[in-house]
N, C-alpha and C positions, 0 to 999 in steps of 0.2 A: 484814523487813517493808519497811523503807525503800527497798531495791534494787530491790522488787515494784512500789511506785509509781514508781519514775525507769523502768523499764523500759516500762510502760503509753501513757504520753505517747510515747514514742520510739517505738513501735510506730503508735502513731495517727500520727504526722509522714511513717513509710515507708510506710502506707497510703494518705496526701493524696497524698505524692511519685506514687505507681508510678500512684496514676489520675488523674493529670494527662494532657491531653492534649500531644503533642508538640509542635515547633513544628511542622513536617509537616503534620500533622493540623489545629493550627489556623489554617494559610493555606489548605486546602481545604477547611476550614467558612467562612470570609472570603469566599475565591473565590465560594463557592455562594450567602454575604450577599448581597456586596457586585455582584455582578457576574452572577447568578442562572448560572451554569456548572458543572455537575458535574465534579469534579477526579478522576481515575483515580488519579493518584499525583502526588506532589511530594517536593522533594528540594530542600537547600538548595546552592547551589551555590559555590567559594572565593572567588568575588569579594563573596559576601554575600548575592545573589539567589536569589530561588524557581524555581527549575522548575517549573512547574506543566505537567502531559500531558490535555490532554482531546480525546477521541474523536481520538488520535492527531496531536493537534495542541501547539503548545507554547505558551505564555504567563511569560514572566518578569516576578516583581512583587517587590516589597517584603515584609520581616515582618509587616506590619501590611497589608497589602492596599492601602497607599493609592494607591499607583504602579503604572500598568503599560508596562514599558518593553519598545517594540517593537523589530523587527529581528534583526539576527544578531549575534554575540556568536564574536570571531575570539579565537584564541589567539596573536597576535603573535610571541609566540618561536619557537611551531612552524610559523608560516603554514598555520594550518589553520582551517579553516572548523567551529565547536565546533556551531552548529546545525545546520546541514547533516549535520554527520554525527548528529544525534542524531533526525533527519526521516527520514532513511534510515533507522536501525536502526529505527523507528519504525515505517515503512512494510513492513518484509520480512512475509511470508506465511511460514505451511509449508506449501512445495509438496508434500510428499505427501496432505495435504486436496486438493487441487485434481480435481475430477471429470472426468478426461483423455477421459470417452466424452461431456462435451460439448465438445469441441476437435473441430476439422479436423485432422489431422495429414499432413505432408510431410516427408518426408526427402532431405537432398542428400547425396549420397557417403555415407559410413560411417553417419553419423547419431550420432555417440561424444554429442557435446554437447548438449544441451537447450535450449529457448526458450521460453517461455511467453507468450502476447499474445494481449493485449486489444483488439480494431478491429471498424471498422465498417465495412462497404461503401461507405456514402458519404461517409466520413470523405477528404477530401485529402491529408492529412497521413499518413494508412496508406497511402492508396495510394501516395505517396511510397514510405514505409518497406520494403513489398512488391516495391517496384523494388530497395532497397539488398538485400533479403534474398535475393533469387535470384542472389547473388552471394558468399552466405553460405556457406561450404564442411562439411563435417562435421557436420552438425549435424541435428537433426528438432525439427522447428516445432511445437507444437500452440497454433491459433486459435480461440479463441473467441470467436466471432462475437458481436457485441453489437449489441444495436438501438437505438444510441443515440441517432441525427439523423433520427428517424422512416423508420425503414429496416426495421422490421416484417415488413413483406410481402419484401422483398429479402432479407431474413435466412432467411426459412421455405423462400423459391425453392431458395436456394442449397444449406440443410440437407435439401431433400427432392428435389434431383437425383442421378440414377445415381451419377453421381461428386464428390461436395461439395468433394473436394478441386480438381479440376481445373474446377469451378466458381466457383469463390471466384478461384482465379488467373487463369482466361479474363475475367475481370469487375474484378481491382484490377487486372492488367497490362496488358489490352486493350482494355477497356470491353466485352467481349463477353457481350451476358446472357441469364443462365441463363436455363435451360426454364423457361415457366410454369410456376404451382406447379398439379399433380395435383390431381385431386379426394377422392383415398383417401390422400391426404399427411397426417399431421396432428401438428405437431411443436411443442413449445414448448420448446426448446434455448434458442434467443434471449432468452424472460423467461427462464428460467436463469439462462443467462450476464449477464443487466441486473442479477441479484440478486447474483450475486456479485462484479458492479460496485461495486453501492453495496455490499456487503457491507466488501470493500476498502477503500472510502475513497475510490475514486475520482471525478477528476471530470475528466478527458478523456481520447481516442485520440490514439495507438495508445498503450500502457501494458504493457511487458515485462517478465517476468520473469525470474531467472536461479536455477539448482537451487542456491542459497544464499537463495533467497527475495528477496535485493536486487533491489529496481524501478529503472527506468528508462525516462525517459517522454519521448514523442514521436519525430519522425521523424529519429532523430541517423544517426552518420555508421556505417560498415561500420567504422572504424576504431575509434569510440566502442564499436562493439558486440564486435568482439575484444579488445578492452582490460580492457572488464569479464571477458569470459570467462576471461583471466591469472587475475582477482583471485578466481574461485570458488572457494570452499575443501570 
């Protein structure tokens, strides 16, 4: 009878134990207190601090939520940049979601390797990048045109010409523009493609993809963009 009650108590103490919340769990109730942000995940991390992930974004705080300390967070011994690569992994998509019959597609030479981008017509900075890309060897492009700088109407020109592809490139390389848009045209590719802008997380052009889903963003260099293509796995 005796062992019956020592066992009862010990039972009730593994039941308080197991529905404790973790500490995990209670910096992303804190987070959502203190700072009104829904936390996705959190994770404690070796120098003591919280990872906190919201809507693909990072926040490092304290166990108690009091602190929140900005910036990146280097690994010294390995010189490596520990947030950056954690904004990357962050960032990757799975390119087979991706709905390739709203892209323009272009192929240079073989077309072995893949590209994924996000741009605008009137975006600068793609048209830059469009210059480095027709320099691009191997590979086939799909663009998804996006209307992001009130480029609406130039978006619908473009997708509702004979040839969208050789449209799109007479207009980022030459400034040559497309046909008016038709009257029995009637396309919404563009909101599409603006949805699965924001869908992404995105917030500017031109925005590429690589078939490892890793982004990379803006008008970089031809060298920059075969570097990464080493690293797809």
């Amino acid at each position: 009878m005796r062992k019956a009650f020592l066992i009862a108590p010990l039972l009730a103490a593994a039941s308080i134990a197991f529905a404790a919340p973790s500490d995990t769990d209670r910096v992303k109730v804190l987070v959502k207190q203190k700072m009104n942000i829904e936390a996705t995940s959190a994770k404690r991390l070796p120098m003591g601090l919280y990872e906190v992930v919201a809507d693909r974004n990072l926040l490092y705080v304290d166990k108690d939520v009091k602190f929140l300390f900005a910036g990146h967070i280097y690994d010294i011994a390995n010189q490596k940049d520990l947030t950056q690569a954690r904004l990357d992994d962050l960032s990757k998509i799975d390119i087979k979601g991706l709905p390739l019959d709203q892209a323009i597609k272009t192929v240079h030479g073989k077309g072995e390797r893949n590209l994924y981008i996000f741009a605008d017509p009137y975006c600068s900075f793609c048209q830059r990048l469009e210059h480095t890309l027709k320099d691009l060897d191997n590979v086939t492009i799909y663009t998804f045109v996006t209307p992001l700088m009130n480029s609406a109407a130039m978006v619908d020109r473009i997708h509702c010409a004979t040839n969208p592809e050789k449209a799109w490139n007479d207009w980022m390389l030459e400034q040559k523009e497309p046909p008016e848009l038709p009257k029995n045209c009637k396309t919404d590719t563009g909101n599409k493609n603006m949805i699965l802008f924001n869908r992404f997380g995105l917030e500017g052009l031109p925005t590429m993809y690589f078939d490892d889903g890793y982004r990379l963003e803006g008008a970089v260099s031809l060298e920059e963009i075969e570097k990464r293509f080493k690293e797809v796995k």
